[in-house]
C-alpha positions in Angstrom: 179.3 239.6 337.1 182.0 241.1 334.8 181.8 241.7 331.2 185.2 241.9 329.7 185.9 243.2 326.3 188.6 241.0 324.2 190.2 241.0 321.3 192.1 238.6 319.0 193.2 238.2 315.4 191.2 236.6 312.6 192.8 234.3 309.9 193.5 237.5 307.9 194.9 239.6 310.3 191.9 241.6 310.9 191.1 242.5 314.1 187.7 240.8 315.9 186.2 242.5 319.3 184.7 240.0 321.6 182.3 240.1 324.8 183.3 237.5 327.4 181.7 236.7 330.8 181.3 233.8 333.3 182.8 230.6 333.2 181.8 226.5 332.6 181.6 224.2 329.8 179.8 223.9 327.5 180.7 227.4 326.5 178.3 229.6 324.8 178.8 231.7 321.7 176.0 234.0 320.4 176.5 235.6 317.1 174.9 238.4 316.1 173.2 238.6 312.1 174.2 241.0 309.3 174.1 244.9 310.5 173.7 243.6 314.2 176.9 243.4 316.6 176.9 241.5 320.0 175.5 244.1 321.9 172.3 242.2 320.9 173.0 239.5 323.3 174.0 241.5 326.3 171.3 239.6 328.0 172.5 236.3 327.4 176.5 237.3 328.5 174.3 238.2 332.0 172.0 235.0 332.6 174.5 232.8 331.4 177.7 233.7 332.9 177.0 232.5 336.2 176.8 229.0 334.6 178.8 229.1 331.4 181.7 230.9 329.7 179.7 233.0 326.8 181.2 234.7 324.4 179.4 237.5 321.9 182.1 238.3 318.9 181.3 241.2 316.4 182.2 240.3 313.4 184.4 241.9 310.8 183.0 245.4 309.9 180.3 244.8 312.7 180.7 246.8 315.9 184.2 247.2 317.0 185.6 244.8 314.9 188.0 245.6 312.2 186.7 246.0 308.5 189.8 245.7 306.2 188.8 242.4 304.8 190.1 241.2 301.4 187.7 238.2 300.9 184.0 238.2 302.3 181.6 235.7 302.8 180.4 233.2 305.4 183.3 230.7 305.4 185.3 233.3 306.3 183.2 234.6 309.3 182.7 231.3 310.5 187.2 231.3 310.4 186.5 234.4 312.9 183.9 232.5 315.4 186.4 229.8 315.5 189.3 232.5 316.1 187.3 233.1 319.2 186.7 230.4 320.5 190.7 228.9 319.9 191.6 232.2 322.0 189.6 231.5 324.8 190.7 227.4 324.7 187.5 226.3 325.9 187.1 222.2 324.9 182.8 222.2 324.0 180.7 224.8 323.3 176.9 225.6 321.9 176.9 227.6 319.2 174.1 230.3 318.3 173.7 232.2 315.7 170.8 234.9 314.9 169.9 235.5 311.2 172.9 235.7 309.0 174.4 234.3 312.1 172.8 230.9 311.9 174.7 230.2 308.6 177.7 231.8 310.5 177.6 229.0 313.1 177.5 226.0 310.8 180.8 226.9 309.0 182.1 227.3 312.6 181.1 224.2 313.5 182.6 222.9 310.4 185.9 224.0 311.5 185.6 222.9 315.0 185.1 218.9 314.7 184.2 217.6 317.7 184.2 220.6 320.4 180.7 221.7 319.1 177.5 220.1 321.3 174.7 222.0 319.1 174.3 224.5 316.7 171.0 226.7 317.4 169.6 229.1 315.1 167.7 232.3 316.1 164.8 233.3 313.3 167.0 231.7 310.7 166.6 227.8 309.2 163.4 228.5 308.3 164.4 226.6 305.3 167.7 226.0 303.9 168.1 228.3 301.2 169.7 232.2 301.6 168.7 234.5 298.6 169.4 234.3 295.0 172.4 235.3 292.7 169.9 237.6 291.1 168.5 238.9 294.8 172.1 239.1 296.6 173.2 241.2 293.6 170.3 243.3 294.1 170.2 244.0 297.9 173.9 244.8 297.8 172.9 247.7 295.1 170.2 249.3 297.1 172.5 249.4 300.1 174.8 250.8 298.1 172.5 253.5 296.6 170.7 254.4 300.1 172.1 253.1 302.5 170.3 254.5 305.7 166.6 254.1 303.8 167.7 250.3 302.8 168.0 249.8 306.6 164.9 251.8 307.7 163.3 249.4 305.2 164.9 246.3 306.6 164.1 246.4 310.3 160.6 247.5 309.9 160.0 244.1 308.1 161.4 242.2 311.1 158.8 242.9 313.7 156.0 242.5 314.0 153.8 246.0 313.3 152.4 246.3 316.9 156.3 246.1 318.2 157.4 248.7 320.7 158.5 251.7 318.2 161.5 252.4 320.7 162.7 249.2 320.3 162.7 249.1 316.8 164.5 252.6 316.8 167.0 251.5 318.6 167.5 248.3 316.4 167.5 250.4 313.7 170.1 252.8 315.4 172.8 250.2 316.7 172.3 248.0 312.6 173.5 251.6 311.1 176.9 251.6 312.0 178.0 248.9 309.8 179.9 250.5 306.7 177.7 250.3 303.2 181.0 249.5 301.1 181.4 246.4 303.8 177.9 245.7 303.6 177.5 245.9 299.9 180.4 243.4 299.9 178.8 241.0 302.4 175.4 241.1 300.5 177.9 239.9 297.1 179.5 237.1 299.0 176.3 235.2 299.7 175.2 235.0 296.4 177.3 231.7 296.0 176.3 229.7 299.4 175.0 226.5 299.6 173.6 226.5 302.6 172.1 222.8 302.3 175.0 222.0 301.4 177.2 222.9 304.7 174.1 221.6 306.4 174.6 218.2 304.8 178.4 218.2 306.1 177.3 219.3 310.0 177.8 216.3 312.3 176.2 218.1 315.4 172.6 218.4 315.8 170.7 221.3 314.2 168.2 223.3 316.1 166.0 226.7 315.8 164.7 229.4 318.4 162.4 231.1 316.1 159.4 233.8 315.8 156.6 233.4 313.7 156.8 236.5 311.4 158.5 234.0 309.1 157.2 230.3 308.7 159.8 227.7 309.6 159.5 224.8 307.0 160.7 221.9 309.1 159.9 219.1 307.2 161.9 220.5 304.6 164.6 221.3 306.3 164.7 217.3 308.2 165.1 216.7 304.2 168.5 217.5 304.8 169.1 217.4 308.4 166.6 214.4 310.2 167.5 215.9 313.7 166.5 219.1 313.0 163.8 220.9 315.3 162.3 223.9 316.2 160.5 226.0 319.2 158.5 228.9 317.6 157.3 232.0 319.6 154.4 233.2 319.3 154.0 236.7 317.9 157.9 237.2 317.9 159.8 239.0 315.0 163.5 238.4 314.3 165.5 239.4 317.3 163.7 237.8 320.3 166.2 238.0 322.7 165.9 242.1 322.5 162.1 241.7 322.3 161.6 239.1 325.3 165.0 238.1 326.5 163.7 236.3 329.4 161.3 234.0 327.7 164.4 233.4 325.2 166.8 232.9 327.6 164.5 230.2 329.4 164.2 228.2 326.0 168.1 228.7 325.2 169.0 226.9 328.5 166.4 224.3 327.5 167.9 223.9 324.4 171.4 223.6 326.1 170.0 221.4 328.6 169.0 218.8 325.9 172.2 219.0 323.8 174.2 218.1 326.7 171.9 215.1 327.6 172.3 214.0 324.1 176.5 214.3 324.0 176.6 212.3 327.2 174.1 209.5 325.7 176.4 209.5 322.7 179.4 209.1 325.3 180.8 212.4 325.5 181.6 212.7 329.1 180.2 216.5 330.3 178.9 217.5 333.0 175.8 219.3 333.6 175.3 223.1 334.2 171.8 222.8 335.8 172.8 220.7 338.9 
């Protein structure tokens, strides 16, 4: 199967890199979090493709994606998921989103009524809330004071401490090569987001893959959303499809599997990838 590398425009002219493989609706999109890029799903572009068409954007200042950005934050990165997804002209599509991601997806799906089946977050939604004025203002200064220790810092939070140390190196590695005046800038955009609040406005049904380093407060989060579930893996950390892709993969087409049941019981007319 063939991995093709895209490109398009966002809705400011900068320029957004994209993974594409396979073909078959409902397409898949995987977006990566903050400091990630879609090399992180390499194994979903592969077990997928022979079902779906999956697409893996990096977003702006992420990867190979352009950085000159004027206005940050996640309304706009959910413009550039979109931008994808209008290039490609598929009609339905599943939308995941790991981390920073997650939020990512819902403003996607806000902008793309009626063609999304499911938005599924990966280690994010464990409650609707992002950080404070007060902590996004403070994140984005420690990045921009030490930038490569601010990292090292970061990703040995997100597993869990018996985690292959190779993996976590090259996590580490691949989440340097964002710029630290475009991550500084990302960290201040999210000090404003409602997250509950976009939730509140999602018509498609909400759904988690997530690890257990971080509790996932589902009754809380059903406060806002009622459809809302989650799968939690045992002794996972944040980025489970580079950890165990397989077992991920097998509870991503689950989830798919369901959301596609539910849009033809609500009398969307799609056919199934698993016959």
């Amino acid at each position: 199967m063939t991995i093709e590398r895209k490109a398009c425009t966002a809705p400011d002219g900068v320029r957004l890199v994209y993974s594409a493989a396979g073909a078959g609706e409902p397409a898949l999109v995987f977006i990566h979090g903050g400091f990630a890029n879609r090399g992180f799903w390499e194994s979903e572009l592969k077990a997928f493709g022979p079902r779906h068409r999956v697409l893996a954007p990096d977003l702006p200042a992420h990867g190979e994606s352009g950085a000159d950005r004027v206005k940050w934050g996640l309304p706009e990165f959910g413009a550039d998921v979109r931008a994808v997804i209008e290039a490609e002209g598929v009609e339905s599509v599943v939308l995941f989103g790991n981390s920073l991601g997650g939020p990512v997806a819902i403003e996607a799906a806000l902008l793309l009524p009626g063609k999304v089946l499911g938005v599924v977050g990966v280690d994010t939604f464990h409650r609707l809330a992002l950080i404070t004025p007060q902590d996004a203002q403070s994140r984005a200064e420690a990045f921009r004071a030490d930038y490569a220790g601010t990292i090292s810092k970061m990703v040995k939070a997100l597993f869990h401490g018996d985690t292959d140390a190779a993996l976590m190196a090259d996590a580490e590695r691949r989440m340097g090569g964002t710029p630290p005046e475009a991550a500084w800038r990302m960290f201040l955009s999210l000090a404003g987001y409602d997250m509950a609040e976009s939730v509140r406005r999602l018509g498609a049904p909400l759904r988690a893959i997530n690890g257990d380093l971080f509790p996932t407060d589902v009754v809380s989060v059903r406060e806002v959303k009622p459809d809302f579930d989650a799968v939690v893996m045992k002794h996972m950390g944040h980025y489970p499809m580079l950890e165990r892709p397989a077992e991920f993969d097998r509870l991503a087409a689950e989830m798919v599997a369901a959301l596609v049941k539910l849009s033809s019981l609500a009398g969307n007319d799609l056919p199934s990838p698993f016959v």
